[in-house]
N, C-alpha and C positions, 0 to 999 in steps of 0.2 A: 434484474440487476441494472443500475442506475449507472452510463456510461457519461462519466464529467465530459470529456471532451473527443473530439474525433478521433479513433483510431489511427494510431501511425501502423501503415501494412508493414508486413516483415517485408528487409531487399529478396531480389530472385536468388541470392548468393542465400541468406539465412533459411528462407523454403525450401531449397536443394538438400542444405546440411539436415536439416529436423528429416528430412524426405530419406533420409540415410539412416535415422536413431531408429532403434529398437524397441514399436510400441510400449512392449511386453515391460521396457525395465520402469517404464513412468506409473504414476499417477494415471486412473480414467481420468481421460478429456482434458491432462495437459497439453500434450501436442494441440490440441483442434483448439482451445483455447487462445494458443500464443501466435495461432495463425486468423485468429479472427480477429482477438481484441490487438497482438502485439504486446511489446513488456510493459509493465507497469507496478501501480501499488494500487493492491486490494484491501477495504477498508481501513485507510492508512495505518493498514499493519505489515503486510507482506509485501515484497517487492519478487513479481513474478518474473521471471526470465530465463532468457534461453539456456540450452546446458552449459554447463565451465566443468571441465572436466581438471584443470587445471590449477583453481584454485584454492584447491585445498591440500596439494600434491605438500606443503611447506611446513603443516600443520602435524604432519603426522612425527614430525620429529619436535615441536613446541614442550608437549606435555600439558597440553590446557586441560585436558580431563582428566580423572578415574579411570583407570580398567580393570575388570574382576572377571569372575567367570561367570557372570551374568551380565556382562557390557554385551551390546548385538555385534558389534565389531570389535577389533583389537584396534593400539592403536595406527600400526603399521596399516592399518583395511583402509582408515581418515584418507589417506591418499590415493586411495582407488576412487572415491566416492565422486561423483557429480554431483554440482549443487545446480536444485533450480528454482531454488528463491531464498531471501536473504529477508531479516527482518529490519524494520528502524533500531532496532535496539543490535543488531549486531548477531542475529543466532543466524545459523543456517542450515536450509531444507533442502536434503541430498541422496539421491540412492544411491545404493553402493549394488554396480550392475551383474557382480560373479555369487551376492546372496539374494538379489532383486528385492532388497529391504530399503524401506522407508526410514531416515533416518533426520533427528533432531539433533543438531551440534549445538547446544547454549550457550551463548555470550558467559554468562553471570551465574554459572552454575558447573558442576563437577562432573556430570554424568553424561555421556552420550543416550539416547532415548530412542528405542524403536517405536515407529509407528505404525497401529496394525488397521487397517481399512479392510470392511464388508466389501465382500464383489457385487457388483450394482447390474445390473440388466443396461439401463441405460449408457448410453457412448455416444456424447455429445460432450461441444464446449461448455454449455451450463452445468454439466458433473462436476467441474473443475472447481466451482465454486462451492459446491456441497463436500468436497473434498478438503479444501482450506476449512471450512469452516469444522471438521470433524477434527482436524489437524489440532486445532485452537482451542477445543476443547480439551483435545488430552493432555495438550503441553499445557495449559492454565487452572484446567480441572472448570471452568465454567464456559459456556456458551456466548457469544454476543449476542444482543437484543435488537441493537438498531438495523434499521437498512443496510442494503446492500451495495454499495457502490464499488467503481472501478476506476482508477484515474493514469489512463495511459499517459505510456512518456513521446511526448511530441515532440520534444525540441522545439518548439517555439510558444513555451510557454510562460509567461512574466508575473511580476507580483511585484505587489504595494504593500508595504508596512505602515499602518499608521498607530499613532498611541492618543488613547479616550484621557485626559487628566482628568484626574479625583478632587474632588471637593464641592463645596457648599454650592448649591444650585444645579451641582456637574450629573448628566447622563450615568448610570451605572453601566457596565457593558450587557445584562441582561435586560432594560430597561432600553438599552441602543436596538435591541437582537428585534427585540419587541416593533418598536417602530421601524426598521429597516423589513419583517416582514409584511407589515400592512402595509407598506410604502411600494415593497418591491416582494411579491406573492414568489417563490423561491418552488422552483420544480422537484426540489428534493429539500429537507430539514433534517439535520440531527441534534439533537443537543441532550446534553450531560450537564455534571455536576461540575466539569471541567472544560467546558468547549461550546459553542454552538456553531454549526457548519449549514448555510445557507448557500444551495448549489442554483447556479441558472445555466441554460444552455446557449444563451443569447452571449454567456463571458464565457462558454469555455472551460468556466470552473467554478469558483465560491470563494462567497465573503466567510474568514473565518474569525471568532469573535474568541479569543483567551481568556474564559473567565477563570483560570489558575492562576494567571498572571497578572488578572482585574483592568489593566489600560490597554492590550493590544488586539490591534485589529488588522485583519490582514487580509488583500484582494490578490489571490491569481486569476489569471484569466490568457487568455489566447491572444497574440499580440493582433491576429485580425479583428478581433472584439473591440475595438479601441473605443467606438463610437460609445457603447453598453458600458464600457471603465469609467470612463471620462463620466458620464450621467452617475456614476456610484462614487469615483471619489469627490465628485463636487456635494453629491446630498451630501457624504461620509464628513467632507472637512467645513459642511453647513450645521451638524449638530455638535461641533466641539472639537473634530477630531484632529491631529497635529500629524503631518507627511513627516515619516522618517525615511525611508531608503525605497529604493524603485528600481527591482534588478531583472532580469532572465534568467529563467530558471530549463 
């Protein structure tokens, strides 16, 4: 598994609290996981984090889903549940600790969803990842292909937004993706039919190239990197490109 940027350790206060949770009610190799890598987003899909036992206590009187007598919980259980990761899109991944069920709350859907995982022999933080990834198949019905990457939350992490303009002579952004990797050999690659993500370890993070949205181009990176930024957005606004905004993330 491909770590974009330095681990942020958990405080002595967050390793005390997990040192108190109840293996039994997680996921193999979440605990060992969140004390190795710390929270973050797994394959910019999942946002892995510590328990909230709390936030979903509000939900159980909303009505966002379905219940039948084949829901895994009712909805009065919603508010027992701990969530311990969250998707970009808004779903969240929660046990409910008194039936020690895995459960799927979806943004954008009606049903609550149990999750059923094989017991593994192995108990390590790399289970963790075989575990998401078993996750992502049931809830989407297909597998991910690409690598495997992990992008802790630092707090001190920043980004560049630039935009490629379109037209006669102009760079296309896979045509950009192209010469920025002979330019600058990339320790990790992914790219789609929507995206390409060039990762260095020298920034911290990755150039990310929007071919959904055809002109935008975007650099995080670690604000100690500065030296590594500075060398990419000068190539980046030497083949075309135009600075829009430059924040901390």
């Amino acid at each position: 598994m491909y770590i974009v940027s330095q681990p942020k350790p958990l405080s002595d206060c967050q390793n005390q609290a997990l040192a108190k949770e109840d293996v039994t009610v997680y996921p193999q190799g979440y605990l060992r996981f969140l004390r190795r890598f710390g929270e973050g987003t797994y394959r910019g899909w999942l946002n892995v984090q510590l328990p909230d036992a709390e936030v979903l206590k509000p939900f159980a009187e909303y009505g966002l889903w379905e219940h039948d007598e084949n829901s895994p919980i009712s909805e009065q259980q919603i508010g027992e549940c701990i969530v311990i990761g969250t998707t970009v899109d808004g779903d969240f991944l929660a046990v409910h600790p008194q039936t020690a069920r895995l459960i799927w709350l979806p943004r954008h859907a009606e049903h609550v969803k149990a999750i059923s995982l094989q017991a593994r022999e192995q108990e390590d933080e790399g289970m963790y990842a075989l575990v998401l990834d078993e996750i992502y198949r049931q809830v989407y019905g297909i597998s991910q292909g690409e690598s495997i990457y992990y992008e802790p939350w630092t707090g001190t992490r920043s980004h560049l937004f630039l935009r490629l303009p379109q037209g006669q002579d102009q760079l296309t952004l896979p045509e950009l993706a192209d010469l920025c990797q002979n330019e600058f050999p990339p320790d990790l690659s992914i790219e789609n039919a929507y995206a390409c993500f060039l990762f260095y370890r020298q920034l911290g993070g990755y150039v990310r190239l929007n071919y959904a949205y055809q002109q935008e181009v975007a650099v995080f990176y670690e604000q100690d990197a500065g030296q590594a930024f500075e060398v990419m957005e000068q190539w980046l606004l030497s083949k075309g490109c135009d600075a829009i905004s430059e924040n901390n993330r």
